[in-house]
KOLKELUM-980801 format. One line per field, with one value per residue: residue number from 1; x, y, z of N, C-alpha, C in turn. Coordinates in steps of 0.001 Angstrom, whole numbers. Each point is the difference from the previous one (the first is absolute). Layout:
// residues N
i: [NUM/...]
n.x: [X/...]
n.y: [Y/...]
n.z: [Z/...]
ca.x: [X/...]
ca.y: [Y/...]
ca.z: [Z/...]
c.x: [X/...]
c.y: [Y/...]
c.z: [Z/...]
END
This chain:
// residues 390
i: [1/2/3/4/5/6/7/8/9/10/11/12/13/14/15/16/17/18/19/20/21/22/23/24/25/26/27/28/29/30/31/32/33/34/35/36/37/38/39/40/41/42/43/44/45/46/47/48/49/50/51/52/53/54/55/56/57/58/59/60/61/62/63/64/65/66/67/68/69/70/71/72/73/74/75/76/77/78/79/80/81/82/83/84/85/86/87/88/89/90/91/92/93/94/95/96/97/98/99/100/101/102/103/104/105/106/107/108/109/110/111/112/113/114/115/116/117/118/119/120/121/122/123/124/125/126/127/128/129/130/131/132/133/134/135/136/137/138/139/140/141/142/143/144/145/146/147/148/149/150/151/152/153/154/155/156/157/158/159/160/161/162/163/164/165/166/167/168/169/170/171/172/173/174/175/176/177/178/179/180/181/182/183/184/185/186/187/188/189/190/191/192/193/194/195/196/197/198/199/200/201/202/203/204/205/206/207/208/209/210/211/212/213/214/215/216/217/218/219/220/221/222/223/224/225/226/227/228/229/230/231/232/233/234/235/236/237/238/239/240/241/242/243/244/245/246/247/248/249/250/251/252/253/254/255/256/257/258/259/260/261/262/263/264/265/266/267/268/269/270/271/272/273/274/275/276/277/278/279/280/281/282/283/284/285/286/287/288/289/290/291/292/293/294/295/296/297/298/299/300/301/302/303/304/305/306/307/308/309/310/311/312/313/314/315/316/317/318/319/320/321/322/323/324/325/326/327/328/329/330/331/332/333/334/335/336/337/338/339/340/341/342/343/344/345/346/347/348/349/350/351/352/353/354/355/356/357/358/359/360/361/362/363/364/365/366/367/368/369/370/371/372/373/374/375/376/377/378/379/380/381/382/383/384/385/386/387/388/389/390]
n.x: [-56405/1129/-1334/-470/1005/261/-1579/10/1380/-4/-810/983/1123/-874/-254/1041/119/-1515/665/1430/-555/-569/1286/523/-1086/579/1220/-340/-1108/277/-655/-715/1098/-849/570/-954/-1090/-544/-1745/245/-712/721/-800/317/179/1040/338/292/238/922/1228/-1225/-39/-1100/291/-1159/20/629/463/-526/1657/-489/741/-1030/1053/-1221/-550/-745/-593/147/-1070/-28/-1135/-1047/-333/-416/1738/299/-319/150/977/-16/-616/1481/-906/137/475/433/-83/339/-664/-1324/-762/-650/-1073/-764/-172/-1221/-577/-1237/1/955/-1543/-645/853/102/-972/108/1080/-792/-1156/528/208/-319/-1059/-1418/-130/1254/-1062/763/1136/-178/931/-896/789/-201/-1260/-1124/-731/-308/621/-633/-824/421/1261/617/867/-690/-312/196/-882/-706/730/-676/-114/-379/340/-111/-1066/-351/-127/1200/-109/902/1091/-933/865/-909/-836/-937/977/1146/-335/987/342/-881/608/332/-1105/77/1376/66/-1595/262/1326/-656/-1472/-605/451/-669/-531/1092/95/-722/248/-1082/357/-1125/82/1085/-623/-837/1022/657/-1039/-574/1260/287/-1156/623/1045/-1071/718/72/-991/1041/-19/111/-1312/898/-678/-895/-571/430/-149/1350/-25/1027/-959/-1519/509/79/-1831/178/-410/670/-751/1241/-470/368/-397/955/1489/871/-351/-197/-1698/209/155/-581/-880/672/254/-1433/-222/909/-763/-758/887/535/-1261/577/939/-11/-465/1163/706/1217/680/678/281/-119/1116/1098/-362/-640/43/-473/-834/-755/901/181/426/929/-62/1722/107/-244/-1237/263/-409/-1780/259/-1239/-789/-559/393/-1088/256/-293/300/-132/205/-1197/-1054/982/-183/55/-771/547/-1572/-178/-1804/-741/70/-1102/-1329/1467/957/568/1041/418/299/115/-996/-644/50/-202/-1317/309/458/-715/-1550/1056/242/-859/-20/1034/560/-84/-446/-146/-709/-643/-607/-650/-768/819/-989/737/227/-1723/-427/883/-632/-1559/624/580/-1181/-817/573/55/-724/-1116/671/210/-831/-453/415/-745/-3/1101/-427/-735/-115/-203/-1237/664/728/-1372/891/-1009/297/-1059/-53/-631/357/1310/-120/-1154/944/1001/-1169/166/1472/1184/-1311/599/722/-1240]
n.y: [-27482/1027/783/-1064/-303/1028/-237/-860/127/1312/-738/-1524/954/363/-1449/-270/1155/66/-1319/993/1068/-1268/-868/1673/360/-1319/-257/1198/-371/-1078/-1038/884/804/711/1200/-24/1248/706/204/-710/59/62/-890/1330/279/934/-405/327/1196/-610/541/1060/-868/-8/-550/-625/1431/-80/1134/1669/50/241/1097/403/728/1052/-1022/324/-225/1284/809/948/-1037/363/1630/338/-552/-39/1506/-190/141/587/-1243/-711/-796/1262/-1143/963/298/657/167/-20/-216/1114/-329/-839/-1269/-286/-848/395/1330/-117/-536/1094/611/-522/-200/1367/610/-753/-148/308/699/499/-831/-597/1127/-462/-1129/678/298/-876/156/-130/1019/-1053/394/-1021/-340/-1297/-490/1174/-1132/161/-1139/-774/133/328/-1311/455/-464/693/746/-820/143/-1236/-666/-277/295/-421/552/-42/767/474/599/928/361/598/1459/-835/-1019/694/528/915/755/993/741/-1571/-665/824/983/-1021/541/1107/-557/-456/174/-439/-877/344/1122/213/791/-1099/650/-267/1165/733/-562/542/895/95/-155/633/717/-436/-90/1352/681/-355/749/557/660/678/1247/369/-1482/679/-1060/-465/677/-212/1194/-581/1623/-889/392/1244/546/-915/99/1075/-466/-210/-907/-858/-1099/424/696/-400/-406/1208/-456/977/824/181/484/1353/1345/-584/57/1312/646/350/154/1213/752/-77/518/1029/-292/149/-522/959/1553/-196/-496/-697/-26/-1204/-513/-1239/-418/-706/-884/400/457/-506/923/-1152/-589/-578/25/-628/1528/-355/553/735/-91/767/527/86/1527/-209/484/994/1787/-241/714/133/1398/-416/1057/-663/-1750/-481/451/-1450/-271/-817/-771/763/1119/-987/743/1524/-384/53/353/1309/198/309/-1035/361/911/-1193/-480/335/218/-1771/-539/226/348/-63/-613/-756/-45/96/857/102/-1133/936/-471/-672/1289/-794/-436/-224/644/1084/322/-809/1270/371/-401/-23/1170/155/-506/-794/-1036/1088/970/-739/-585/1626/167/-1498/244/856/1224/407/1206/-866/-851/-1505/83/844/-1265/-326/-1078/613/1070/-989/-1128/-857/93/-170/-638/210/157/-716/-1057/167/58/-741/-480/665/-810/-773]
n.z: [24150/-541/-454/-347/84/-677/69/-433/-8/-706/-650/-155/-396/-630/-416/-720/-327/-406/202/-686/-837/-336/-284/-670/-510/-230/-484/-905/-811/805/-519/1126/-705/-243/165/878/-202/636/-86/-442/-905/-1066/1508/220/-1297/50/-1257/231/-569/-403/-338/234/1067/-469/1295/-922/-20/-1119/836/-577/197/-1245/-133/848/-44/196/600/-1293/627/-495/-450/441/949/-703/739/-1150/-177/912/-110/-757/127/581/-554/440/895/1121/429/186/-1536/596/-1010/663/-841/49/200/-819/314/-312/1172/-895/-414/1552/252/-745/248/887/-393/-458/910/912/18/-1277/692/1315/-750/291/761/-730/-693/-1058/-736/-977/934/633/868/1177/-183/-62/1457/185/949/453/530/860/811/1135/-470/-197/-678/-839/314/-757/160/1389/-668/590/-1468/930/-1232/-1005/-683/-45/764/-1283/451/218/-1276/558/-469/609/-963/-1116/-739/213/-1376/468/68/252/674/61/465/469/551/969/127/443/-276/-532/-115/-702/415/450/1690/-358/1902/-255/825/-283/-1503/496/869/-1509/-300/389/-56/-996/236/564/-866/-729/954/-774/-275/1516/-322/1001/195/-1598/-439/-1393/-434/-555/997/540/363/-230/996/-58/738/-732/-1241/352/532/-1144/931/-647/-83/-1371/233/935/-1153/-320/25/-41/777/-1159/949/-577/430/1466/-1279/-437/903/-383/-1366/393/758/-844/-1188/375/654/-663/970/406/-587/-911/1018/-1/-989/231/-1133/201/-517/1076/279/-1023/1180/219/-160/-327/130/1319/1100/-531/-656/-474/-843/1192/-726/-534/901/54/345/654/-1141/977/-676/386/-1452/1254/1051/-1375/129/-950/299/-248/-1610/-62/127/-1547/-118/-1324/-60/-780/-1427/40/-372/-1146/1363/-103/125/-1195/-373/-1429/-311/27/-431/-541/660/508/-1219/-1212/1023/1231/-1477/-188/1230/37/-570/1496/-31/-1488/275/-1121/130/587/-1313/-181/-492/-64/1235/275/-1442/-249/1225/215/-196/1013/66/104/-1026/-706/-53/282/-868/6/351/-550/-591/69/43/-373/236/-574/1419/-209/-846/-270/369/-1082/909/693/-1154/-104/-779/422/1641/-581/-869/1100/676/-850/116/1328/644/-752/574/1421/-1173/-912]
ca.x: [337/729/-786/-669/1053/371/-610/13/1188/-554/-1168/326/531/-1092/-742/956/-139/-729/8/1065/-1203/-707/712/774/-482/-1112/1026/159/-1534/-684/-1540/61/1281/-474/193/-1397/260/-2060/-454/-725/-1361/-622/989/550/1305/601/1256/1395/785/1279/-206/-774/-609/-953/-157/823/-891/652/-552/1156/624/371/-808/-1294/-30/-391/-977/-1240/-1657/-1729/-408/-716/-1112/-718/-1015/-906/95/213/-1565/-783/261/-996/-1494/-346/-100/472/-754/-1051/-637/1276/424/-969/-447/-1502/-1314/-1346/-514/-728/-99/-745/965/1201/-457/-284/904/1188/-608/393/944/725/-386/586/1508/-9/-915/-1100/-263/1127/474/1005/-523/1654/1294/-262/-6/-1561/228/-505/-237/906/-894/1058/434/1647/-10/100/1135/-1044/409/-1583/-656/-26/1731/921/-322/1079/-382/930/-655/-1847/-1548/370/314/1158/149/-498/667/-705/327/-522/886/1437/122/338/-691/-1240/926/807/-854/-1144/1210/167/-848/235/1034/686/-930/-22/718/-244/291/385/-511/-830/-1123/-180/235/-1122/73/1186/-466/-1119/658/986/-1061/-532/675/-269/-996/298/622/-964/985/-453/576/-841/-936/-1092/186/-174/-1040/136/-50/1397/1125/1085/1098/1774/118/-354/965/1373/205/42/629/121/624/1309/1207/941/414/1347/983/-137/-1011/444/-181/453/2067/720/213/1167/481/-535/422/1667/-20/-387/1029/1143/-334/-44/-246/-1588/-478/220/698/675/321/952/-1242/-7/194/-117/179/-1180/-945/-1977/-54/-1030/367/369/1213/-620/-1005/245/-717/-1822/-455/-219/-967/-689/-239/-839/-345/-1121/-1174/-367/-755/-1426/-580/-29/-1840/-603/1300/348/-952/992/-1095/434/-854/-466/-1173/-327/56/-1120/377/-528/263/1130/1967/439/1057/734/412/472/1645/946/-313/715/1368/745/-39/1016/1026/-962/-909/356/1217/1705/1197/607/-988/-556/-1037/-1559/-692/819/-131/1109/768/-302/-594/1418/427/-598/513/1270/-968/-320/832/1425/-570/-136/1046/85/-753/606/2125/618/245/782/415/-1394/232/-517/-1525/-247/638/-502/-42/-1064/-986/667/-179/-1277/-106/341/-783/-590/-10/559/-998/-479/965/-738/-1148/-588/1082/-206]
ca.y: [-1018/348/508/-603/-889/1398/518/-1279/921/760/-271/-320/765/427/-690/-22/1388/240/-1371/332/1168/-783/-1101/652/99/-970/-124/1242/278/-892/5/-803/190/1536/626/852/1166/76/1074/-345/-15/-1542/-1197/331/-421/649/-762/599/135/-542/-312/-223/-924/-53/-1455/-1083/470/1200/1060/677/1656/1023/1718/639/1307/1077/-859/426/-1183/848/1086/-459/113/1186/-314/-523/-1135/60/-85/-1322/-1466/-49/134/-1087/700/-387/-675/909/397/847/462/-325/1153/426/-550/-938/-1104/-1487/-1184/79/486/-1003/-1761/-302/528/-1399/-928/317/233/-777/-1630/-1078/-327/226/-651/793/765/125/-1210/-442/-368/-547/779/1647/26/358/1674/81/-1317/-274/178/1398/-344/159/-523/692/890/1087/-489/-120/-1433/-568/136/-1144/-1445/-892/-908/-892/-1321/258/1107/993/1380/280/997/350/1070/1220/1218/-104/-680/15/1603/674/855/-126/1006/-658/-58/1186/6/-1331/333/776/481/-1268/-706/-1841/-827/315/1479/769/1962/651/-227/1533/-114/-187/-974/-1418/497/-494/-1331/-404/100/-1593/-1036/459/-413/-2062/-219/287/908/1063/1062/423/-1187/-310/-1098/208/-660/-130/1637/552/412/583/1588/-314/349/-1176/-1144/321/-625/-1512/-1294/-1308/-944/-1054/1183/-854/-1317/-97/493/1171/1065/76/1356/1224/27/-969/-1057/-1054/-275/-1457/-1185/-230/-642/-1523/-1208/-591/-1369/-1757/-1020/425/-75/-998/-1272/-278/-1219/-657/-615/-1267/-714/-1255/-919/764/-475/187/848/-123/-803/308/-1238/-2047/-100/471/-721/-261/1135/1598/96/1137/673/90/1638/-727/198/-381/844/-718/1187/1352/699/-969/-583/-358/-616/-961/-130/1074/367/1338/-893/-699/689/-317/-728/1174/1077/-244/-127/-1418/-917/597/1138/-291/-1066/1292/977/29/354/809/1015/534/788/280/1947/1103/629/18/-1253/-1205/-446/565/640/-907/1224/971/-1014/331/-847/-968/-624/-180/-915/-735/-89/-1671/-951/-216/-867/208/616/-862/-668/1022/-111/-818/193/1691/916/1343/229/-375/-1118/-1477/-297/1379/185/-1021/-1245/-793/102/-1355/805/556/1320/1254/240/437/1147/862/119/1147/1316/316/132/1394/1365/122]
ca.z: [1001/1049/983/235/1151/1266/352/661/1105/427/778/954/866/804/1100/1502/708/642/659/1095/834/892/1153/585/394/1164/990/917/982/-33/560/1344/337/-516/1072/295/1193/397/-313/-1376/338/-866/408/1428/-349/-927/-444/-334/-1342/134/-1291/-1346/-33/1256/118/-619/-1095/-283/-507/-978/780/-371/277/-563/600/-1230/-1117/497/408/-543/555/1151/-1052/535/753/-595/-395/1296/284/-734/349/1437/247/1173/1090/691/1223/1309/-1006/-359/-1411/-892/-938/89/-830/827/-520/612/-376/-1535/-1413/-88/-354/-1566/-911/700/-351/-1178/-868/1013/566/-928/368/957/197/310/602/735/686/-1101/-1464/-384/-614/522/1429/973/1326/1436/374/1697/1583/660/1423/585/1106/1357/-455/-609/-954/-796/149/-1337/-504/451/-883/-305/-278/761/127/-1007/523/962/-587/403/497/-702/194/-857/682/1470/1402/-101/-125/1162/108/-1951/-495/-1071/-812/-585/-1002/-1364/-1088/-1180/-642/-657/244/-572/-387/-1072/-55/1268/-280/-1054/684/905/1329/-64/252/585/1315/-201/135/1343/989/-141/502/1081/442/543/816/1738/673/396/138/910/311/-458/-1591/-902/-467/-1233/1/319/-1188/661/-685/705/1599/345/-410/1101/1033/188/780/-186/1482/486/23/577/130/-249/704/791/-790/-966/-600/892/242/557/-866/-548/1069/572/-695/-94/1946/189/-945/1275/1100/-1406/991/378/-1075/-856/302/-131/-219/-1664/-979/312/-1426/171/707/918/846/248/1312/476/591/889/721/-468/-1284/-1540/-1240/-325/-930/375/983/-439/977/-111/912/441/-578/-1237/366/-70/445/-1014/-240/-712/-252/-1576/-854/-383/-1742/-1020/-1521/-180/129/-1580/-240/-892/-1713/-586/293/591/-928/-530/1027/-167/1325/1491/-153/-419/1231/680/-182/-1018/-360/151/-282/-1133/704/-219/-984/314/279/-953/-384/-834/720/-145/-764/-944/-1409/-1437/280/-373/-1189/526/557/-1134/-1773/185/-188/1281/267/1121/1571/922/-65/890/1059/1004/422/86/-806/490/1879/449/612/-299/694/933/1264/1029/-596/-81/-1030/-1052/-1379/-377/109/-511/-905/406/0/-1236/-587/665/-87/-1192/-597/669/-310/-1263]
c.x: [795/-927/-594/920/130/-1281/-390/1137/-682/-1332/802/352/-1012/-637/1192/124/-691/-449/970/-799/-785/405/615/-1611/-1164/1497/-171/-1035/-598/-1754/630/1288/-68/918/-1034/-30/-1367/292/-901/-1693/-282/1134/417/1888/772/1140/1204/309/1428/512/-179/-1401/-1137/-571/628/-207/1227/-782/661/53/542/-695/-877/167/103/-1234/-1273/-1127/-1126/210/-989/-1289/-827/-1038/-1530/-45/-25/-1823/-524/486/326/-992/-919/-672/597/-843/-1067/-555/451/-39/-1162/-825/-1091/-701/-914/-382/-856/355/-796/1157/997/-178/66/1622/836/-844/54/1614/1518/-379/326/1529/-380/-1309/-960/-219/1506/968/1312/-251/1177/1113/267/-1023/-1444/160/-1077/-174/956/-1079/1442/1/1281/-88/450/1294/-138/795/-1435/290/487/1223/604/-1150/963/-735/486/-1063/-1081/-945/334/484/1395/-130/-758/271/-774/-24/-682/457/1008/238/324/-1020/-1098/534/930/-900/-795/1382/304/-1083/125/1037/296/-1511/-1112/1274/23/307/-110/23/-1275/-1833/367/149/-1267/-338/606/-495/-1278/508/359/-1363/-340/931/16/-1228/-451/705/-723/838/-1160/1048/-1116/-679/-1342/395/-220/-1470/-227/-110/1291/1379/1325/911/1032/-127/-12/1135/1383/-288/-290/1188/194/531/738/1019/856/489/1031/836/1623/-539/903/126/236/1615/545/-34/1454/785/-713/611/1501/-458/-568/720/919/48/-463/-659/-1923/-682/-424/250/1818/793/630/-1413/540/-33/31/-414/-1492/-1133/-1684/205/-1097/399/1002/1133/-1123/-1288/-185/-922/-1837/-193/-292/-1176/-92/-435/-1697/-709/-1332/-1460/-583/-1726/-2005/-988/-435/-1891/645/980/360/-830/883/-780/472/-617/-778/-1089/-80/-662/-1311/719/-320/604/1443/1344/-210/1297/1678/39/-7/1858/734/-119/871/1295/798/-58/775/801/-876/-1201/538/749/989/1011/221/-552/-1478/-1664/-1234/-709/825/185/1189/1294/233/415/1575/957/-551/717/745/-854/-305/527/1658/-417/-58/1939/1046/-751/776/1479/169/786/543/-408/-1273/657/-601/-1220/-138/463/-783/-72/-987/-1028/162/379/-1380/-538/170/-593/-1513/180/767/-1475/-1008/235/-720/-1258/-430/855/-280/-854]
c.y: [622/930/-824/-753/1321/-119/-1477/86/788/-520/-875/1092/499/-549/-461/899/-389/-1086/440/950/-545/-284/841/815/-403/-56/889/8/-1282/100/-449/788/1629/679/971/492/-197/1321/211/193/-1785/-917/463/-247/987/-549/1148/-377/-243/-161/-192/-1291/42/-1342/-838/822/1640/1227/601/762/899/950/458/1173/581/-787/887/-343/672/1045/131/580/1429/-570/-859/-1527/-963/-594/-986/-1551/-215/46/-1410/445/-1177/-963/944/635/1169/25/-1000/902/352/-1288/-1017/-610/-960/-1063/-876/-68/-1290/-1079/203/248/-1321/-1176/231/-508/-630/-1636/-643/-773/-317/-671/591/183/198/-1343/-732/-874/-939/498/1554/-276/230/1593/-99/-1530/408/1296/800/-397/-255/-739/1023/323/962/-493/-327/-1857/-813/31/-1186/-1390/-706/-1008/-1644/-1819/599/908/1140/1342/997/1770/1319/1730/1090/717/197/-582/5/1405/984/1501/193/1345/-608/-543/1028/52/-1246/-356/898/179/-2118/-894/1188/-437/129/1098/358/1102/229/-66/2205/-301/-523/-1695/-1208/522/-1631/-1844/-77/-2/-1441/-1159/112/-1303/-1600/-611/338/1151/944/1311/1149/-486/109/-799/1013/-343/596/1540/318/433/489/1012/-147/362/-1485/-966/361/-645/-1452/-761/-617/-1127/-786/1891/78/-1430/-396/172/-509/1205/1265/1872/662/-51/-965/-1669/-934/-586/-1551/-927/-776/-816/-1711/-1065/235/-488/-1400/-1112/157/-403/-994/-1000/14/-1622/-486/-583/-1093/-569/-1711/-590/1100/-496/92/797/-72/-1428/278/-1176/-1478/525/-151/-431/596/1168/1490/300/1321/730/230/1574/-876/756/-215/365/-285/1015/890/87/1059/-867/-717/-644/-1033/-165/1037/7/856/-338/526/1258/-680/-811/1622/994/-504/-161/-1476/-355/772/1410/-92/-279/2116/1017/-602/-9/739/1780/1211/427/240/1083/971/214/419/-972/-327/-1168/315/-63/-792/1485/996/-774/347/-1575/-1288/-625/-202/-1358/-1467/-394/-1611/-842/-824/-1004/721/913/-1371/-354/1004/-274/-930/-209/1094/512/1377/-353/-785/-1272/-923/473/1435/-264/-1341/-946/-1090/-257/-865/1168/481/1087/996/190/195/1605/991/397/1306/1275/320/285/1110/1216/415/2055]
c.z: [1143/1130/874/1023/921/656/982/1122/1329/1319/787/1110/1261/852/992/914/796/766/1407/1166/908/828/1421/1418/1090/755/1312/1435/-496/1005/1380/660/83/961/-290/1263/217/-409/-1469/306/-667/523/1010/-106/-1271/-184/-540/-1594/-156/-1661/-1289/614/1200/57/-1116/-1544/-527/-868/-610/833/-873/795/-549/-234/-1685/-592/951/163/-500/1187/1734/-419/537/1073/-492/-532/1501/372/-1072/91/1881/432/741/1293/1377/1296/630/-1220/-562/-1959/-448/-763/645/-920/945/-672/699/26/-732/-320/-285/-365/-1712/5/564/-1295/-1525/-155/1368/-244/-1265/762/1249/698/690/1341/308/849/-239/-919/-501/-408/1202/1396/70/386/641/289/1543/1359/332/1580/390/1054/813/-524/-1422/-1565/-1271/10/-1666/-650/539/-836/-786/-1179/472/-386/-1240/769/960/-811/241/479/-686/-2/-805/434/833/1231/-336/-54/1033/-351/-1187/-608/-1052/-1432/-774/-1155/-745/-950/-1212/-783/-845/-472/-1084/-702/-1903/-188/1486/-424/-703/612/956/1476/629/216/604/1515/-7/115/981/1472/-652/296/1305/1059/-638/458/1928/454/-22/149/1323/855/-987/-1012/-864/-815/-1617/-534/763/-982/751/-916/665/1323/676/-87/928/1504/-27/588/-582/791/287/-99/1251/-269/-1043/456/-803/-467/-731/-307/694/25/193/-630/-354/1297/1113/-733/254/1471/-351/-824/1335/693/-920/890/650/-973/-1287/57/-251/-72/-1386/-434/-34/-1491/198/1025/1207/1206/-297/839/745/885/1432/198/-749/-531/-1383/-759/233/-834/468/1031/-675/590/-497/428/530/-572/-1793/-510/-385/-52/-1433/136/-950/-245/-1500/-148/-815/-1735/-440/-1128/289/220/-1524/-438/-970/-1501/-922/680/900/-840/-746/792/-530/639/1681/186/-604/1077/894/-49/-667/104/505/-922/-1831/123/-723/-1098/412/376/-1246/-590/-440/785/-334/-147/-821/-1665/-520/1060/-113/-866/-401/306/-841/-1361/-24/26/1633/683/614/898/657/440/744/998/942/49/70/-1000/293/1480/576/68/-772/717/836/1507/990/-1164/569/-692/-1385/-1478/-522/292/-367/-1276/265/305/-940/-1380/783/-803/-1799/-413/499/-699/-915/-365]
END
């Protein structure tokens, strides 16, 4: 008992402490009250250390001094984990890839996630679609979509109309993609991807189309344009990067805006002199996008598949959802066609697989992540998996 009161003590002690640590520390640096300098890159604002206390937040001042961080690394370690490339291309690899090649291998081991030809998929970014036309202030057209009413279309951010460079894209292929097993595509092949998004995005290289014999390599992929690469700011690359950035948080008022945040007694701001009270006025964009060649295809049934041929409904329903992480043997989950694993899993009987299935199990989400799939479904396709594993 007597530990048990010391330790109950004790913990009071502590949370008072650390109630006083608090109180003493917002005293110090209250929100809104900072003494701040410029020059910062994040905010355009450096807060001063005082203390022990940065802003409303305490740090440790003990001395670092004699603590050692590791070794400095070798030239060879250096050289392998530098292997991003740069805007102007600067650290891409030798190799070549089609735009063939890129359609089987995007359609193999992209369009479960990333939808077909690239249109997006649930959960995961469009990378192509939208019109690279620009107004008279050299602004891509399709980035200003507004959903301001039904049927209208929102801002459309892909790597034909958001993307600054394809040097980013080729490196986030290869070092983070597929999504299942990343790294696990040859240079070769991610040249062979990155030319097929390329080329459903209409992006020309040289003023020539991509066409389905077109093979880009790293000379090609170093002159590609893309047609929002001015259409960030502030611009970020090269030396004079950090310094743009510090030049545009210091003009706040410009730039960002300036101002208190309005808690009571708040105006409409959409209202003028004897307007209170009217509803928010909607700044209307005026483009909207009508111009796509080819234009959208709105019909979403498949055409009817002979009698006798074609996926049962369960490998349809697993190709589209499950097979991201049941493809393979490296997410942990147990490999479609791998009988010893299967036969395994099976052992628990089918009534609790299914019953896993739909509430999940270890690191595997309720229904694999889509809860649009009834129960039945899933037992459609847990009758798949299993029967192809046998």
């Amino acid at each position: 008992m007597f530990k048990l009161d010391r330790k109950l003590v004790t913990l009071g002690m502590t949370l008072m402490m650390s109630s006083t640590f608090a109180v003493a520390a917002a005293t110090q640096c209250m929100p809104g009250v900072y003494e701040s300098k410029p020059g910062a890159i994040d905010g355009g604002v450096i807060y001063p250390r005082k203390n022990g206390v940065y802003t409303a937040y305490r740090y440790n001042t003990q001395s670092t001094k004699g603590i050692w961080y590791g070794r400095t690394p070798t030239a060879n370690e250096i050289k392998a984990w530098d292997v991003d490339a740069r805007p102007d291309g600067k650290g891409l690899p030798e190799g070549e890839g089609s735009v063939e090649l890129g359609d089987e291998l995007f359609e193999a081991q992209c369009a479960v996630c990333h939808g077909e030809f690239g249109g997006g998929g649930k959960g995961y970014p469009q990378l192509t679609g939208g019109n690279q036309d620009k107004d008279e202030n050299g602004i891509v057209k399709t980035l200003k979509n507004q959903r301001i009413k039904p049927g209208m279309d929102a801002p459309k951010r892909t790597v034909g109309t958001y993307w600054p460079y394809a040097t980013t894209l080729f490196t986030y292929i290869r070092d983070a993609m597929p999504y299942a097993h990343p790294k696990s595509l040859t240079d070769d092949e991610v040249y062979a991807i990155t030319a097929y998004i390329l080329a459903q995005n209409e992006i020309k290289i040289d003023g020539e189309e991509l066409d389905d014999d077109y093979v880009l390599n790293r000379e090609k992929l170093m002159k590609v344009v893309l047609p929002n690469k001015d259409g960030f700011y502030p611009d970020i690359d090269g030396p004079k990067g950090p310094a743009n950035v510090k030049a545009f948080f210091a003009d706040r008022a410009k730039n960002i805006g300036m101002g208190k945040r309005c808690m009571k007694d708040c105006k409409d701001p959409s209202s003028g002199p004897g307007e209170k009270g009217l509803p928010p006025k909607v700044m209307k964009i005026k483009y909207e996008m009508k111009d796509v060649v080819p234009p959208y295809a709105y019909a979403k049934d498949l055409p009817p598949e002979p009698k006798g041929q074609g996926a049962s409904k369960g490998q349809k329903l697993y190709e589209a959802s499950c097979k991201l992480c049941h493809g393979t043997d490296t997410m942990g989950a147990p490999k479609v066609g791998d009988a010893d694993a299967w036969k395994k899993v099976m052992e628990k009987g089918m009534d609790k697989v299914l019953a896993n299935a739909i509430k999940g199990t270890g690191a595997m989400p309720p229904k694999g992540g889509n809860m649009d799939l009834s129960d039945a479904d899933i037992k459609e396709i847990v009758e798949y998996m299993a029967g192809a594993s046998k």
